[in-house]
C-alpha positions as CSV (number, residue, x, y, z in Angstrom):
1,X,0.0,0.0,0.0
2,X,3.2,2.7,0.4
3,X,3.7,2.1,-3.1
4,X,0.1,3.1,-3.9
5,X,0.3,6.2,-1.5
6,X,3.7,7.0,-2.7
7,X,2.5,6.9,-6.5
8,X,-0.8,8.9,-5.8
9,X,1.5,11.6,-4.2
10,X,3.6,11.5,-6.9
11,X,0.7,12.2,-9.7
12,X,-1.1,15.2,-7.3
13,X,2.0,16.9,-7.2
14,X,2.4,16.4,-11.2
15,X,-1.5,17.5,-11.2
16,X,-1.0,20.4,-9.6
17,X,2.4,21.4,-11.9
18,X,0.4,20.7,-15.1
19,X,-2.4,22.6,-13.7
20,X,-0.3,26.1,-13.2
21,X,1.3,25.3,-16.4
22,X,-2.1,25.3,-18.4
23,X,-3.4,28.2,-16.6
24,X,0.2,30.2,-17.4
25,X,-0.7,29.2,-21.0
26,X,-4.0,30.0,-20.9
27,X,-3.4,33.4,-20.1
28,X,-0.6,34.1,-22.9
29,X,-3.2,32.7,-25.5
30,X,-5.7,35.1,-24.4
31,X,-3.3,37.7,-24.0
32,X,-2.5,37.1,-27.7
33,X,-6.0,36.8,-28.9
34,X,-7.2,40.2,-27.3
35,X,-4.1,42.1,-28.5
36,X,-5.1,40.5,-31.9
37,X,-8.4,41.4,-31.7
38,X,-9.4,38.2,-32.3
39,X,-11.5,35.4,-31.2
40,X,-10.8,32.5,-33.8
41,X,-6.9,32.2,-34.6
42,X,-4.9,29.4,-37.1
43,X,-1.4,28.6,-35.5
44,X,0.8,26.2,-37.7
45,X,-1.5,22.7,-37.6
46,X,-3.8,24.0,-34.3
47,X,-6.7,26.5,-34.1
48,X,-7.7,28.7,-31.3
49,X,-11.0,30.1,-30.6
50,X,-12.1,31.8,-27.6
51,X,-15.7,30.9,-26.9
52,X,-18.0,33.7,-24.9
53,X,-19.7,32.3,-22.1
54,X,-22.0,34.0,-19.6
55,X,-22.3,33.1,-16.3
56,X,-24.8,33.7,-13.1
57,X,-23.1,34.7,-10.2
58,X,-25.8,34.1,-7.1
59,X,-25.9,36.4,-4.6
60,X,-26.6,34.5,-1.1
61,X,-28.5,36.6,0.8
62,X,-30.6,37.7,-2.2
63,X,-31.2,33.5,-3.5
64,X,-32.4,32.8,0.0
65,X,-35.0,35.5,0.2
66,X,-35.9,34.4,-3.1
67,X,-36.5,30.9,-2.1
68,X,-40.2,29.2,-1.7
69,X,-38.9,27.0,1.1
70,X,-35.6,27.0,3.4
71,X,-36.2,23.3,2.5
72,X,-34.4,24.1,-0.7
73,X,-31.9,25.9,0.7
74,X,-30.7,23.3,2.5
75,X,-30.4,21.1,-0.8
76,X,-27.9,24.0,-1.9
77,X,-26.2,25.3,1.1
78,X,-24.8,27.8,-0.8
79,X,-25.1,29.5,-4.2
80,X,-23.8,26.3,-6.5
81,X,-24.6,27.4,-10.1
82,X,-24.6,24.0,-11.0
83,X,-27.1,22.6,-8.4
84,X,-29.4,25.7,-9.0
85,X,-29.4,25.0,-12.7
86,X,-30.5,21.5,-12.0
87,X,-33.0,22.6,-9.7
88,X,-34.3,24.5,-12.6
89,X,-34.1,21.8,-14.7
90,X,-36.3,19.4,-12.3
91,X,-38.6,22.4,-11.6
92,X,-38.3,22.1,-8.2
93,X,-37.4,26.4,-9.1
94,X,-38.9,28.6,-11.5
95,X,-36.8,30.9,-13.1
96,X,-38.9,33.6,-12.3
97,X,-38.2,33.4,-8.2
98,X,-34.8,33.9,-8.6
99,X,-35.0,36.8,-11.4
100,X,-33.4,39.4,-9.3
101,X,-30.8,36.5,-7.0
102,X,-28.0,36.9,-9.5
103,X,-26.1,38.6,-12.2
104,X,-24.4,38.0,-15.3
105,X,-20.4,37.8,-15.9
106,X,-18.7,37.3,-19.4
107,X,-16.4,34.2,-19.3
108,X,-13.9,33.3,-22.3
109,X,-13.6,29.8,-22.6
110,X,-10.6,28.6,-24.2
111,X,-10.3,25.7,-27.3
112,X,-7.5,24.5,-29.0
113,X,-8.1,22.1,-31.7
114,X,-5.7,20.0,-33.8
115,X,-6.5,20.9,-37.8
């Protein structure tokens, strides 16, 4: 079992290295792609596009007000976007209670394709 532990040590400390690295690259290619002006890019064999996104950003206090039953609230403990959405999804939440719980953000999402 040390072996296992050892190994799995091993790979979350790799994780975590590949994980900064990404993010480091991340940032130069979006870097790039703003100065650019440019959202869809051909590099050599790869293309780059950066996808818009929005995302709802809960506010707490505002959500729990919102809420038909602290029931619910206990199913989501804290503004998850995810859990809300599948809330919504079930309608166990109508979109219209939590109209005024959250607000929108811009997010770039990031793809690189091999051509």
């Amino acid at each position: 079992m040390d072996k296992e532990v050892r190994r799995y040590y091993q790979l979350k400390q790799k994780q975590k290295e590949i994980e900064q690295e990404l993010a480091e690259l991340r940032g130069q290619i979006m870097r790039h792609c703003e100065e650019q002006g440019v959202t869809d890019l051909e590099i050599g064999r790869y293309r780059v596009r950066i996808i818009a996104q929005d995302r709802r950003e809960y506010d707490d206090q505002k959500l729990y007000a919102a809420l038909p039953d602290s029931e619910v609230w206990r199913l989501i403990s804290k503004a998850d976007s995810s859990k809300i959405s599948g809330l919504l999804k079930q309608n166990v939440l109508g979109e219209e209670v939590l109209r005024d719980t959250y607000t929108m953000k811009k997010v770039a999402s990031l793809q690189v394709e091999r051509k």
